[in-house]
C-alpha positions as CSV (number, residue, x, y, z in Angstrom):
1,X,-1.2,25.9,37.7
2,X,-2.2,23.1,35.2
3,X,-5.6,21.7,34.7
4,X,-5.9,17.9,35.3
5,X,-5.9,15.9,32.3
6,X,-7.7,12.3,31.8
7,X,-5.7,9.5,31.2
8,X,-7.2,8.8,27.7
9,X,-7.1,12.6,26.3
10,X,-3.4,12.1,25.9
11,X,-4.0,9.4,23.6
12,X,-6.7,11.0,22.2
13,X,-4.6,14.1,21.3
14,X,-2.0,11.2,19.8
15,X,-4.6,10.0,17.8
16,X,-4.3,12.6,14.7
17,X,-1.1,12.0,14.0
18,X,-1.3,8.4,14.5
19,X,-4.0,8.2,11.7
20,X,-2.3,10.3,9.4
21,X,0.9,7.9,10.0
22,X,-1.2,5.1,9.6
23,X,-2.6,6.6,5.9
24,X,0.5,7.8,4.6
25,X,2.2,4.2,5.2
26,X,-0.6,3.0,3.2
27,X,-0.3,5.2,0.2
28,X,3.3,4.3,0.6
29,X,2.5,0.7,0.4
30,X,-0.6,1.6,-2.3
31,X,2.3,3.2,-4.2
32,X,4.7,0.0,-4.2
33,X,1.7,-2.1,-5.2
34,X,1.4,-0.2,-7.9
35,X,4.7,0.2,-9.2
36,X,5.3,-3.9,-9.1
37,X,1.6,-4.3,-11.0
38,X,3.1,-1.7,-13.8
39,X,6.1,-3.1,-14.0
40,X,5.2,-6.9,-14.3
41,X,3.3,-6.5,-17.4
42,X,0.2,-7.5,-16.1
43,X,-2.1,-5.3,-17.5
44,X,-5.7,-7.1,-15.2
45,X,-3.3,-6.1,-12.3
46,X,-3.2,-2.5,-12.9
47,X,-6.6,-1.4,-12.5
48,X,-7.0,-2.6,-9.3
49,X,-3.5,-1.2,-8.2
50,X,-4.5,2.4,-9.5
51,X,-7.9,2.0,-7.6
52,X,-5.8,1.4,-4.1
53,X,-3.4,4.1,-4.7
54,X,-6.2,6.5,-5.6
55,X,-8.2,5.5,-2.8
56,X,-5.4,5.8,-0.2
57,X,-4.3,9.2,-1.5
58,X,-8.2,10.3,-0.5
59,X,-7.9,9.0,2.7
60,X,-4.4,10.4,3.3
61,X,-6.0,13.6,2.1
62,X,-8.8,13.3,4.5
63,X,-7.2,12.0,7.5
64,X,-4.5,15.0,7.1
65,X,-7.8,17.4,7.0
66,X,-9.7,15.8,9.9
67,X,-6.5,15.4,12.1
68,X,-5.5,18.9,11.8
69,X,-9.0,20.0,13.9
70,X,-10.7,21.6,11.0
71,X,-14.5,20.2,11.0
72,X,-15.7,17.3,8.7
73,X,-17.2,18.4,5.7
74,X,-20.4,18.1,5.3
75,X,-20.8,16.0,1.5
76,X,-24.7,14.5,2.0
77,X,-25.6,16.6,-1.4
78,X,-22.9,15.0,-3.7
79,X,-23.8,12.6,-6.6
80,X,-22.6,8.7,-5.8
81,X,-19.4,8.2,-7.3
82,X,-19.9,6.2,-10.9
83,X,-18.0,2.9,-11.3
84,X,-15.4,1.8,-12.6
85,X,-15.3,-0.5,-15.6
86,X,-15.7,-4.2,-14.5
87,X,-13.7,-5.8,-17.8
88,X,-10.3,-5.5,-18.9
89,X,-9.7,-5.4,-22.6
90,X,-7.2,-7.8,-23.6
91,X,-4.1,-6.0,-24.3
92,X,-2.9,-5.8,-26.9
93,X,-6.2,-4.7,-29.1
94,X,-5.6,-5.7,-32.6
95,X,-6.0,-2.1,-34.9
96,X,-9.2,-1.2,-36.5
97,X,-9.0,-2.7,-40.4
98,X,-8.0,0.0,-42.8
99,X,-10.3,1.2,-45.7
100,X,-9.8,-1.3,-49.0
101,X,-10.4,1.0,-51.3
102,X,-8.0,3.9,-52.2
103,X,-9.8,7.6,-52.3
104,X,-10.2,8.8,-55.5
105,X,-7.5,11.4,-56.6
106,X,-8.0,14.9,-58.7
107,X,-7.6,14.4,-62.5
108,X,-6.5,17.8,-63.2
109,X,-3.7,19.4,-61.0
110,X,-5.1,21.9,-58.9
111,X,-3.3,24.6,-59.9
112,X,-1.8,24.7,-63.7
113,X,1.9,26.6,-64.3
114,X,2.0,29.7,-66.5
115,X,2.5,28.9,-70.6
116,X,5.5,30.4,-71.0
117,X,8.0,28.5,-68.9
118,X,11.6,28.8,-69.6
119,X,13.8,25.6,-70.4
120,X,15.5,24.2,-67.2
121,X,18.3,25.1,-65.9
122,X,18.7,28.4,-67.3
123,X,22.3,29.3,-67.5
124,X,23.4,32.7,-66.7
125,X,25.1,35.2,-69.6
126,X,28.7,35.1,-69.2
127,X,30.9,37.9,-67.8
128,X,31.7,41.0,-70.0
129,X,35.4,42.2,-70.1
């Protein structure tokens, strides 16, 4: 015998999957985004790029959680997230100047060779027949 079922609890049982479908096309099109934004050259374009991808990964993340019947989390005693930096250096950033001046260098070697040093190259005695 089967118990009879509402007309909206089989959409409702649908749902789950249709949210995680719905988050994993946007990392998908998060991902693109990003890739085009990378490869342009535009470096103002990537921040914002990495933001949506990072973003859409969480929600992925939590729509595969909360669609898989587990209980929401409760997260009322975590800090607020900090934000991200609102300007862009201009790329490329010009090196920091060098010193001018040249350190000064040991006047005396730091360590001195014995007194006695043989004469370079030392040839070997010849053979004895």
């Amino acid at each position: 015998m089967s118990l009879p079922v509402a007309a909206g609890a089989k959409a409702a049982a649908a749902a789950p999957a249709d949210v995680v479908d719905d988050a994993l096309a946007t990392v998908e099109k998060a991902v693109a985004g990003l890739l085009a934004a990378v490869t342009s050259g535009d470096a103002a374009g990537v921040v914002p790029q990495v933001t949506a991808t990072l973003t859409s990964l969480v929600n992925l993340a939590v729509a595969t959680v909360l669609g898989s019947g587990l209980p929401a989390p409760d997260l009322a005693g975590l800090p607020a997230l900090p934000a991200l930096p609102v300007a862009v250096p201009e790329l490329p950033v010009d090196p920091p100047e060098l010193p001018v001046d040249p350190p000064e260098l040991p006047v005396d070697a730091p360590v001195k060779p014995p007194v006695d040093l043989p004469d370079l190259p030392v040839k070997p005695p010849l053979p004895v027949r």
